[in-house]
Backbone bond lengths (Angstrom), bond angles and torsions (degrees), N, CA, C in turn:
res aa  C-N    CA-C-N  psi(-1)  N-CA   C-N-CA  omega(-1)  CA-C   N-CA-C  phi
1 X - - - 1.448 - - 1.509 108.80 -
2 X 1.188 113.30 140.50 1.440 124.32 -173.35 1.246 110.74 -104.52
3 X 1.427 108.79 107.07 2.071 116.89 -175.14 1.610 103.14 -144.07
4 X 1.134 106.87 133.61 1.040 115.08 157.21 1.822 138.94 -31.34
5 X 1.176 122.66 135.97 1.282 103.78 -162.73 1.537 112.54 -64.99
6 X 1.263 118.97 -33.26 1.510 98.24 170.11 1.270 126.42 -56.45
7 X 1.343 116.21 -57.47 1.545 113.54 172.68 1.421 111.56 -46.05
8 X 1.312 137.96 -8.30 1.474 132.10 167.73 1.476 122.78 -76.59
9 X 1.291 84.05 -5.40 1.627 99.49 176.67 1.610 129.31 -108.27
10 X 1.219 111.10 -22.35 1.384 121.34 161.60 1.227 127.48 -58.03
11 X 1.091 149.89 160.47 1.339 151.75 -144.79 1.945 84.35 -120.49
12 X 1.476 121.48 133.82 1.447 135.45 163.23 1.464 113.36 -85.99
13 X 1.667 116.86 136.06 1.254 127.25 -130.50 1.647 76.86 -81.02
14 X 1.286 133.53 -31.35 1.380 138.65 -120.46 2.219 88.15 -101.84
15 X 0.905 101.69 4.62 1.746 96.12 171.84 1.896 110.52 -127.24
16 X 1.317 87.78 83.45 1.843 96.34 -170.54 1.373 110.77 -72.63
17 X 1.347 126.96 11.06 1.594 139.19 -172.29 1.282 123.50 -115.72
18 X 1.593 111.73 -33.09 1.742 130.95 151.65 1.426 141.22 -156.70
19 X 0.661 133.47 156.77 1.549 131.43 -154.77 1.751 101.31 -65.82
20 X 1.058 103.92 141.42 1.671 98.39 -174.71 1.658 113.44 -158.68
21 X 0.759 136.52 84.31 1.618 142.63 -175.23 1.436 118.89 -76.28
22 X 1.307 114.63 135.99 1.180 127.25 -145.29 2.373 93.48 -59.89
23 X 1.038 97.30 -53.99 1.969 91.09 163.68 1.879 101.65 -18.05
24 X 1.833 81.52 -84.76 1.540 77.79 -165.25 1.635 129.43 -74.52
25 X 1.485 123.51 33.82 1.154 149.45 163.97 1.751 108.97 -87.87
26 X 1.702 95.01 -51.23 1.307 94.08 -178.44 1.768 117.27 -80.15
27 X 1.077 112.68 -3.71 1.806 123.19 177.14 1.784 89.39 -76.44
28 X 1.160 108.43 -57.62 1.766 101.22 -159.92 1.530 90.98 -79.51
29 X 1.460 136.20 -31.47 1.455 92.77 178.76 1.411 127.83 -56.54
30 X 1.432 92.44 -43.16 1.875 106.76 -160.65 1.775 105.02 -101.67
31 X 1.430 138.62 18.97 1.062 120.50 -178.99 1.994 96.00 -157.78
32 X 1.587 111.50 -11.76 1.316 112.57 -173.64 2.003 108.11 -95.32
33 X 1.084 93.61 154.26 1.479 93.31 171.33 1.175 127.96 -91.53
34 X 1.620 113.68 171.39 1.146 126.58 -128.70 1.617 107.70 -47.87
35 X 1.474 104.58 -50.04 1.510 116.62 -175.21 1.233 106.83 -48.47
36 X 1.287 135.88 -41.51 1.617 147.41 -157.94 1.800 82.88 -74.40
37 X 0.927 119.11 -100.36 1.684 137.33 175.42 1.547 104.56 -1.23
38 X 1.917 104.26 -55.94 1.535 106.33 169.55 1.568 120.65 -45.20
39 X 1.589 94.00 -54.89 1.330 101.39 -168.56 1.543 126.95 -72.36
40 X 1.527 110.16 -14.15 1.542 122.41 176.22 1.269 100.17 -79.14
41 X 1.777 127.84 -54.53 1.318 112.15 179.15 1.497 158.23 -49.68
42 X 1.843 84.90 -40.04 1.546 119.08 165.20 2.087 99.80 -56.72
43 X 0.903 108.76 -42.51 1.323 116.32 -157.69 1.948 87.29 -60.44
44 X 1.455 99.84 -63.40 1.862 118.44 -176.96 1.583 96.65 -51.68
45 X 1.294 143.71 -62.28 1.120 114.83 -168.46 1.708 128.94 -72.97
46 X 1.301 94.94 -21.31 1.382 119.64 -171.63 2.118 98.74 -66.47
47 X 1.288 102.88 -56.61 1.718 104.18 172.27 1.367 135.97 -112.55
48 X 1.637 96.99 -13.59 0.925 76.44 -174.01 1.629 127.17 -122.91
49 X 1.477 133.63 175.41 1.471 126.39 -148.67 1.554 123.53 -85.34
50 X 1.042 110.25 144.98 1.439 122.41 -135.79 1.919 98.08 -62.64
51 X 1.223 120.21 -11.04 1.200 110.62 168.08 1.644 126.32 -86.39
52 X 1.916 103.90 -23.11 1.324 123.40 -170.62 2.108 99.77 -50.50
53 X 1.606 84.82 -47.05 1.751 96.34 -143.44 1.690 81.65 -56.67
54 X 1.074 131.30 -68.04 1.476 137.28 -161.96 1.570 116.21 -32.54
55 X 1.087 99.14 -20.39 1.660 117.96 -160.17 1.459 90.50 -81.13
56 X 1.109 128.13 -17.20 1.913 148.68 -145.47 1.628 108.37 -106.51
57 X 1.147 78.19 -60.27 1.995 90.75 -152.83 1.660 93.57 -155.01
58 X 1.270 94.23 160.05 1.848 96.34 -168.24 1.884 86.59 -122.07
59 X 1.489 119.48 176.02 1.122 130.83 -128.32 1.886 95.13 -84.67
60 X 1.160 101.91 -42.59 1.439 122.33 -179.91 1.349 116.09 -58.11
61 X 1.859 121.93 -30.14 1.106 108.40 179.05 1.723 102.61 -88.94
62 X 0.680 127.97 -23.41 1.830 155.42 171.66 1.605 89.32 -53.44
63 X 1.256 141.26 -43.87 1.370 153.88 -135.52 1.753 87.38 -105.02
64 X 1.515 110.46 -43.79 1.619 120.63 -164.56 1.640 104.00 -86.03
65 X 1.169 114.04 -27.73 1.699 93.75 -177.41 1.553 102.76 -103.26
66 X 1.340 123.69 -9.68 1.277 124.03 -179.68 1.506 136.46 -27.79
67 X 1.367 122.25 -30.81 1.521 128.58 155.20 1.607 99.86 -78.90
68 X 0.720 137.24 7.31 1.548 130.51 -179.99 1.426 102.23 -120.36
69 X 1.347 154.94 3.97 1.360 145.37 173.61 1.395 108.00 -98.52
70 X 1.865 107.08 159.54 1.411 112.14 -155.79 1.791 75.79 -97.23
71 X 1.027 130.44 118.01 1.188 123.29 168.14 2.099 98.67 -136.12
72 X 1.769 110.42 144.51 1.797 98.88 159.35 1.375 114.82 -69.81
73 X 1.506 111.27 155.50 1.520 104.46 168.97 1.268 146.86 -27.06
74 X 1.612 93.70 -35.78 1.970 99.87 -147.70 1.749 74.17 -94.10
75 X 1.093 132.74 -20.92 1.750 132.06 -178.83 1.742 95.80 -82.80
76 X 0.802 151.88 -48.72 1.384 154.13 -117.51 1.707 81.52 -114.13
77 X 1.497 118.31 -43.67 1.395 124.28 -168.39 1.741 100.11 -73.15
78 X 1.379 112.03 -65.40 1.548 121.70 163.92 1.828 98.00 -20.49
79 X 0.963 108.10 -83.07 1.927 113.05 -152.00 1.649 92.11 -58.84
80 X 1.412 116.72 -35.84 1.488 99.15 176.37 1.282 134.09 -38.72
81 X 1.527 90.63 -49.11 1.776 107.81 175.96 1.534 113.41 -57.72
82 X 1.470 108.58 -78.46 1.094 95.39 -177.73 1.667 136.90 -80.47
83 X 1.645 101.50 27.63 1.543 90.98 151.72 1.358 104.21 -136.88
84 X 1.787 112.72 49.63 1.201 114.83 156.87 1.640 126.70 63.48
85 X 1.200 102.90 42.38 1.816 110.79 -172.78 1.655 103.54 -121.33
86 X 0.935 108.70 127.90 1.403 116.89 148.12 1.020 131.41 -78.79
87 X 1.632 130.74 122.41 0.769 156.66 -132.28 1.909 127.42 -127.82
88 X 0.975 141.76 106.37 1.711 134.69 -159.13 1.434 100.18 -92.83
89 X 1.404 119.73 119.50 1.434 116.39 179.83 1.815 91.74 -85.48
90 X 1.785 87.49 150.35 1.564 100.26 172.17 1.115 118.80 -114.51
């Protein structure tokens, strides 16, 4: 994502649990492990707006950690649909 260096420094509204700036968003997508990646995404679908997340990660990698995000059901069921996953009820 292409931002200005200040805005790389501000904290993104979309992580209400710790301070997190879009820099160090972009370290854990593309260089952090798996858990980190989990935990940035869950965070993006969970708040934040439906144009933000795209700006991030494209649908397929969203598609790859998907049994691995902290998401509630009736949300976890939602994103299934529309990014086309099948899903094993437990």
């Amino acid at each position: 994502m292409a931002t200005s260096s200040s805005h790389q420094n501000q904290p993104l509204y979309f992580f209400p649990e710790r301070r997190v700036t879009a820099e160090e968003l972009d370290l854990m997508l593309n260089g952090g492990s798996r858990s980190e990646r989990c935990y940035a995404v869950s965070c993006m679908l969970r708040y934040a707006q439906w144009e933000d997340i795209w700006d991030y990660v494209s649908r397929d990698e969203v598609r790859d950690l998907f049994d691995d995000l902290d998401l509630p059901d009736s949300l976890r069921a939602a994103w299934a649909r529309m990014l086309k996953i099948e899903t094993v009820a437990t």
